[in-house]
GULUMGU-617415 format. One record per residue: residue in three letters; y, x, z of N, C-alpha, C, O in turn. Coordinates in steps of 0.05 Angstrom, whole numbers, plus 5000, padded with zeros to 4 digits. Atoms other than C-alpha are relative to their C-alpha. Layout:
ALAYXZYXZYXZYXZ/...
This chain:
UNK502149954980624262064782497349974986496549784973/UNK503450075010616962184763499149785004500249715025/UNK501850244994612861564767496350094998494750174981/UNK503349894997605661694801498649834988499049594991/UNK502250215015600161394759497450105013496550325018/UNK503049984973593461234802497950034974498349934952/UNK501949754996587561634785498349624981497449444995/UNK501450155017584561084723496849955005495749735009/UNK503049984991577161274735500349905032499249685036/UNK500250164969578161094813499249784995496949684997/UNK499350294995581260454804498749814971498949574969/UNK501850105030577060304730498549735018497849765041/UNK501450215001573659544732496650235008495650215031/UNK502349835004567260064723499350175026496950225031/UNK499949894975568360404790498949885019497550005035/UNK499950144984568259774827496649834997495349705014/UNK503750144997560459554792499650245008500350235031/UNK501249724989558260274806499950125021498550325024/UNK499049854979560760424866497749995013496549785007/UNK502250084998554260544908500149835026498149785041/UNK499450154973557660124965499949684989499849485004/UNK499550275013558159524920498849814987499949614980/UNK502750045008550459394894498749995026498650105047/UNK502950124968545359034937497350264989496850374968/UNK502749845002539259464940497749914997497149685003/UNK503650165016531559384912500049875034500649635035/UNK500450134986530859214981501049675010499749465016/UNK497650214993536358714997499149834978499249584981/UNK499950295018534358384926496149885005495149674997/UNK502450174994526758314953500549815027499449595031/UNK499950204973528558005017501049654982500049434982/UNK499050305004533057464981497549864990496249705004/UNK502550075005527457334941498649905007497749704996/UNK502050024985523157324990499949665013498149505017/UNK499350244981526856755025499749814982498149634987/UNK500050305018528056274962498049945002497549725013/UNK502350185005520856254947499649975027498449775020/UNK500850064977519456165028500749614991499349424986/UNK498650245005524255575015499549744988499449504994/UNK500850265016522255304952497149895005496349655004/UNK502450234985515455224980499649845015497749685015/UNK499450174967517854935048500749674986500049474998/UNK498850255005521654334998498849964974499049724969/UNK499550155023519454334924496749845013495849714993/UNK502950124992512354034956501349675003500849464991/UNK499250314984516253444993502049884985502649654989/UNK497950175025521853314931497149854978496849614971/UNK501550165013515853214890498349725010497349544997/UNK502050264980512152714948502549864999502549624993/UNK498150264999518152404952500349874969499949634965/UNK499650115023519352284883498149904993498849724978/UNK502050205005512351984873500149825015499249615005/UNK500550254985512751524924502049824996501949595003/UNK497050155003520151334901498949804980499249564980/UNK501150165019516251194839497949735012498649505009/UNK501650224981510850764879501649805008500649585003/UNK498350174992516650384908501549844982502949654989/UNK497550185019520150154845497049834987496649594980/UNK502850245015512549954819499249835013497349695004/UNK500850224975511749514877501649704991500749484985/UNK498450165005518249194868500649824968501649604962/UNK500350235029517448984796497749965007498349815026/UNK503450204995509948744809501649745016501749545003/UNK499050184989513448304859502249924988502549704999/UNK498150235019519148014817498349954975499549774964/UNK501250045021514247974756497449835007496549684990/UNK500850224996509747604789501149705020500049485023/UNK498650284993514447124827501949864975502349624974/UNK499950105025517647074760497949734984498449494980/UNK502850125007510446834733499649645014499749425004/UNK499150224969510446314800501749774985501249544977/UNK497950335006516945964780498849914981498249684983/UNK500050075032515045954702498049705008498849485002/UNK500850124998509645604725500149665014499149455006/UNK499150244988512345084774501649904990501949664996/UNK497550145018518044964728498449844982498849594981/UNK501650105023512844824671498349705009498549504994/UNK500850174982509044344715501449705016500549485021/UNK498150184987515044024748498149975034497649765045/UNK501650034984510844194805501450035029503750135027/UNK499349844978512244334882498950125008499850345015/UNK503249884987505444524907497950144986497750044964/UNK501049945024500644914873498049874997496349994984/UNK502650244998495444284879501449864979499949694969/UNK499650125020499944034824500450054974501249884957/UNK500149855021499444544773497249914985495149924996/UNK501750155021495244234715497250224999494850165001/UNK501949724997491344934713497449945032495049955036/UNK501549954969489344854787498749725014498149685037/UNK501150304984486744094791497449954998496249745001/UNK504150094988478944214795499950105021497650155024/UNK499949884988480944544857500249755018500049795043/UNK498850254981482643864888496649855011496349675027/UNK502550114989474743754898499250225023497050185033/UNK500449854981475044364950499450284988500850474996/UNK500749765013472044934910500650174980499850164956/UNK498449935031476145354872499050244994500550374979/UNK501449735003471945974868499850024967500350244958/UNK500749985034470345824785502949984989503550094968/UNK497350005020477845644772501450215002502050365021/UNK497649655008482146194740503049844988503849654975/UNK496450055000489246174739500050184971498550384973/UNK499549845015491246504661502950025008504549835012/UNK496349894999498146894671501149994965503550004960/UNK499549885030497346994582502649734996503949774975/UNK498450055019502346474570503249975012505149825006/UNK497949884980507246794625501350204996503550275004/UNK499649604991506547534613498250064974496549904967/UNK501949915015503447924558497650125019497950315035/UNK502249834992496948104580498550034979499349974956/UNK501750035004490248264564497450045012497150245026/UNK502449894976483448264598499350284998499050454981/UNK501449714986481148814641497149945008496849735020/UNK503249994993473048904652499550235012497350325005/UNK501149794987472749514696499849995027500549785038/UNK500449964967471549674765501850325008501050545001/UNK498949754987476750184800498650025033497849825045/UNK500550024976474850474867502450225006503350384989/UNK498849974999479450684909500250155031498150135045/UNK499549814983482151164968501449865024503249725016/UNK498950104976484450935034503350245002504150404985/UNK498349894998490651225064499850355012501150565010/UNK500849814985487351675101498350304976496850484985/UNK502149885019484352045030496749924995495049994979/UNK503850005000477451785048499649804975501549734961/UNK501350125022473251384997500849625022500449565045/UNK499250234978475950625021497349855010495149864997/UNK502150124990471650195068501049705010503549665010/UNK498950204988472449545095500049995035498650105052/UNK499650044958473949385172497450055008497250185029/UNK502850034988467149345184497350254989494950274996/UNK501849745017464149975142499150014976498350204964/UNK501549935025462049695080502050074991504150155000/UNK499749835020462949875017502849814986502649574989/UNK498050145006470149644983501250054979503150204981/UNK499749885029471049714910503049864994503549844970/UNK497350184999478349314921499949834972499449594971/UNK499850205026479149104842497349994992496150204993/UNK503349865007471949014818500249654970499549414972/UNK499650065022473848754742497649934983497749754966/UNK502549985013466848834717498649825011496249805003/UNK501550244990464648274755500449724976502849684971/UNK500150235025463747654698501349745023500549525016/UNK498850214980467647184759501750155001503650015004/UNK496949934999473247634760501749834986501249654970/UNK497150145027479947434727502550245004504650225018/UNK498149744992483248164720501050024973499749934954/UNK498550045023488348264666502150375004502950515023/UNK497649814998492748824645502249894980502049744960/UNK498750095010499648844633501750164975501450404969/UNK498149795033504249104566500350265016500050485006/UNK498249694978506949624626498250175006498750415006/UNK502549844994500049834643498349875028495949875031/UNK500350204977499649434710496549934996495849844974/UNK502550244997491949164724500749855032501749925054/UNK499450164981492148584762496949815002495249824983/UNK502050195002486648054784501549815021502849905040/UNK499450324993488547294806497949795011496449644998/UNK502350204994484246914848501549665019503549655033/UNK499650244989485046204875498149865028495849795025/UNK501050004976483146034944500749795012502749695003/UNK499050194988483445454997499750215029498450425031/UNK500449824976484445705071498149915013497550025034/UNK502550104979478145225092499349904973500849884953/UNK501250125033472644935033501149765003501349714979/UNK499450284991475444195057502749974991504450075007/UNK497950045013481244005010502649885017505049895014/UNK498050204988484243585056499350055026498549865040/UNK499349914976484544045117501950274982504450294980/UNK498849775003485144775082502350034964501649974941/UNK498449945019491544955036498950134974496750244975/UNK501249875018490745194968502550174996504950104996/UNK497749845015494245854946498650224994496350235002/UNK501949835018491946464908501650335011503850405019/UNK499749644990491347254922499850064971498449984952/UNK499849785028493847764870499750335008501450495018/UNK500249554999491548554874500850124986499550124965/UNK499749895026494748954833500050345000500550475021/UNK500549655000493849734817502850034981502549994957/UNK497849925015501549914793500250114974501550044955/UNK499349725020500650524751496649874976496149954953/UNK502650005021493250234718498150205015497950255039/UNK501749804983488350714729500450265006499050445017/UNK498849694982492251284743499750115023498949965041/UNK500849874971491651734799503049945016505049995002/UNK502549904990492651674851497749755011496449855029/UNK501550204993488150994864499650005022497650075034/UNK500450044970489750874927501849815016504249795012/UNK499050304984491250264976502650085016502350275032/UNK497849944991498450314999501250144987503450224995/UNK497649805015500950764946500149964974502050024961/UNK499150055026499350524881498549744998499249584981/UNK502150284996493749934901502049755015501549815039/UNK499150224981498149264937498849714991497549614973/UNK502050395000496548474955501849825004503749835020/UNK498450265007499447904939499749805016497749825030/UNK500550284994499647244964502349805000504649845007/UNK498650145014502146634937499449695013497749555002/UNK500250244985503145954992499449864976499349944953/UNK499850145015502345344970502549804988502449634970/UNK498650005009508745234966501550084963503049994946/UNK499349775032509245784903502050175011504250225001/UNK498749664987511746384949498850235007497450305026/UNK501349744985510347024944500750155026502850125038/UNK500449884979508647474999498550254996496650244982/UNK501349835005506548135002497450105021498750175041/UNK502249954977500248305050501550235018502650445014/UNK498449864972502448455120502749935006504349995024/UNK495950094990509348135114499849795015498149615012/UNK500650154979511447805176499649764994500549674973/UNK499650305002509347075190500349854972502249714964/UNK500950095025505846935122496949975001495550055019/UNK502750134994499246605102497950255008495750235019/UNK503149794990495347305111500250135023498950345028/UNK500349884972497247405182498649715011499449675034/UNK501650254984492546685199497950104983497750244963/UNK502749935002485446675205499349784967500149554964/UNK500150115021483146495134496249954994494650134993/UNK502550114995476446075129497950234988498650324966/UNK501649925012470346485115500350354994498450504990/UNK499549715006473947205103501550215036503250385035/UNK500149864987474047465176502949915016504749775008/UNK497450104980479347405233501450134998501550315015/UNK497149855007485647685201501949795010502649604996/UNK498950164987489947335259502750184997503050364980/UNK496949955003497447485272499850265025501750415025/UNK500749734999494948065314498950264992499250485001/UNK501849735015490648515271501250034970500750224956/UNK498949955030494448375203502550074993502650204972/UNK497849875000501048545205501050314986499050404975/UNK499849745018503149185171500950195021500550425015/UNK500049864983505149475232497250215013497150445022/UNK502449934992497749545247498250084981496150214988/UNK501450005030494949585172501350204982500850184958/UNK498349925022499750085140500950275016502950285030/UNK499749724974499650775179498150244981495850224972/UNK501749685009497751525149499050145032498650385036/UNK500349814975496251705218498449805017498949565015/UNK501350204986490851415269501549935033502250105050/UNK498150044962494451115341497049995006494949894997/UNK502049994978490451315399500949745020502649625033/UNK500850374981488250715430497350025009495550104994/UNK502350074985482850585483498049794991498849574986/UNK502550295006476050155466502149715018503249505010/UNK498950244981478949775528502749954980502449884956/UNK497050075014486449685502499249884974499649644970/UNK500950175027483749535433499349735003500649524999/UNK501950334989478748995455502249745012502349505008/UNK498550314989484148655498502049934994502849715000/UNK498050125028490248705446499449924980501449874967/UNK499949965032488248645385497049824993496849764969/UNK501850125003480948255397499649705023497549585023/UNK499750164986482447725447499149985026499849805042/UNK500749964974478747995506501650005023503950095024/UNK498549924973480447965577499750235010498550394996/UNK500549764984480448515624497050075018495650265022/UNK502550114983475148135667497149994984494950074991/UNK502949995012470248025614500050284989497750354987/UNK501549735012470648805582499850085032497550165033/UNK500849844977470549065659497149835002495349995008/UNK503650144993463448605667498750174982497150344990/UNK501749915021461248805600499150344999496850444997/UNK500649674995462549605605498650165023497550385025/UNK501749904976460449605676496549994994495250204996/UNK502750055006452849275655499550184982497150244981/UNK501749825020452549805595500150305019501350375039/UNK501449814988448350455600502550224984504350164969/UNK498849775018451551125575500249994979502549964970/UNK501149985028449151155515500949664986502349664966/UNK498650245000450850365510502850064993503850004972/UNK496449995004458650595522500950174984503350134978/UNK500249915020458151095474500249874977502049944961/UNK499850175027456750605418500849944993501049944968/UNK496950184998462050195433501850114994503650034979/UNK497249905015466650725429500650144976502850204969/UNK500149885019464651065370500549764977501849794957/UNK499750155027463850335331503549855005504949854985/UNK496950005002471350075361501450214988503050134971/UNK497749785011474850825343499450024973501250124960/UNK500050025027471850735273501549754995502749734973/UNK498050265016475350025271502250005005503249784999/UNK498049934996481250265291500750094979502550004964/UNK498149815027482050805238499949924984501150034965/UNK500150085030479650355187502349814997503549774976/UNK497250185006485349875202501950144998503750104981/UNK496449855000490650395217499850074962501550024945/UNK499549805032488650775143499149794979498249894958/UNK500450165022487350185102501549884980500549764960/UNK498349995014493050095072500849694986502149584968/UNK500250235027491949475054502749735004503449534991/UNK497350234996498249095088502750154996504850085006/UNK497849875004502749655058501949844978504249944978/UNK497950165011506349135009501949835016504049765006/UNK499250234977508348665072502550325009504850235010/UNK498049764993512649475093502149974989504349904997/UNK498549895026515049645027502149754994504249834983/UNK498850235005518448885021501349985020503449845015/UNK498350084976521248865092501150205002503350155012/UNK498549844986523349595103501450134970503150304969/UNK498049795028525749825027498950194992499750304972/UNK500849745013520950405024496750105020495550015039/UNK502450014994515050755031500050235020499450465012/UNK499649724980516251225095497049975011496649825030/UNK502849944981508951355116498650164980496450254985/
């Protein structure tokens, strides 16, 4: 019996690229196109934000084991419990520790820093303090500083503080600022700028972490109480809409009775003022960034 043999060119490998049923078209290959880059713009923006801030988050986390490292070295070295018994810190026992400097050099490699960084709020703006001035956060170039950098690149400054000038009412324990990356971009409070604080115990704390020394009112530096410091309230890319009223009577101790007296006696222009200088102290707390270490330590990361 004959045996049919199928038609080679048909059924050819060569048939099956050529065929004109079997090629996408200029069209068909601009659309795909079209979509990836839609795509890769929609995500490679937010892989890269994420991945900087991942980085932000691991520089946090060593600043805070490298300086509670520092901490023990020292209380070990001491045989200390308190930091009133650190050999470094005993002209402080006359109340005024403003001239004493804590050295980290025989903790950590450092070396001194003399500059002044300024720095960006959360919000991009140029930073301010609660109240409008001017807020240069690390300000190195001051001859009373005590700012240091580290082998890693880290600038840090170390100050020593009582929570009242009266030795024998207010605690002694010391604030640390540190700028992660050095002076790298992007200099800014909550993302590469965080704050330390160090009881007198010898525990760190990061600013804004719950039920630590920088949520009480601290002598002389303004009423950072256990309602306005928190990181809940200090650590926000976004401003919460909140009322003068509501503000005033959460978050400033007012009653209802005394702002209804007070807003009723003002003129227009009076209640105007009020609300323009409260909604500025609002957004300077929400975007200040400055209780974003107290987040980053309690929640694992930097979602804001």
């Amino acid at each position: 019996m004959k045996k049919t043999v199928k038609n080679l060119i048909t059924w050819s490998p060569s048939h099956l690229i050529t065929s004109p049923k079997s090629a996408f078209t200029l069209a068909e290959v601009l659309i795909t196109l079209a979509i990836i880059g839609v795509v890769a713009a929609m995500t490679i923006p937010n892989l890269v934000q994420n991945y900087k801030y991942k980085s932000y988050e691991t520089g946090l986390k060593k600043a805070y084991s490298v300086f509670s490292q520092m901490i023990k070295l020292m209380m070990a070295e001491n045989a200390a419990s308190t930091l009133d018994q650190l050999d470094a810190l005993s002209a402080c026992a006359s109340g005024d520790c403003q001239d004493v400097k804590l050295d980290p050099s025989n903790y950590m490699k450092v070396t001194s820093y003399t500059k002044t960084i300024s720095y960006k709020n959360l919000g991009n703006e140029s930073h301010v303090d609660f109240f409008g001035g001017a807020d240069a956060i690390i300000d190195c170039a001051n001859e009373d500083s005590n700012c240091y950098k580290s082998a890693d690149g880290m600038i840090f400054n170390i100050t020593t503080k009582r929570t009242h000038p009266s030795p024998t009412i207010g605690e002694l324990y010391l604030e640390i600022t540190v700028d992660i990356n050095g002076e790298n971009a992007p200099n800014q409070t909550g993302r590469d700028w965080f704050g330390f604080r160090v009881n007198n115990q010898g525990k760190l704390f990061g600013f804004g972490q719950s039920g630590i020394p920088y949520n009480v009112y601290v002598y002389g530096e303004g009423g950072c109480d256990t309602g306005s410091c928190p990181w809940q309230k200090n650590c926000s890319s976004t401003v919460p809409t909140v009322t003068t009223k509501e503000f005033l009577i959460n978050d400033s101790g007012w009653t209802e009775e005394e702002f209804d007296n007070t807003w009723n006696a003002m003129t227009e222009e009076e209640r105007k003022e009020m609300d323009m200088q409260v909604q500025t102290l609002i957004k300077g707390v929400a975007l200040s960034g400055m209780a974003c270490a107290g987040r980053i330590i309690e929640t694992g990361k930097m979602d804001y």
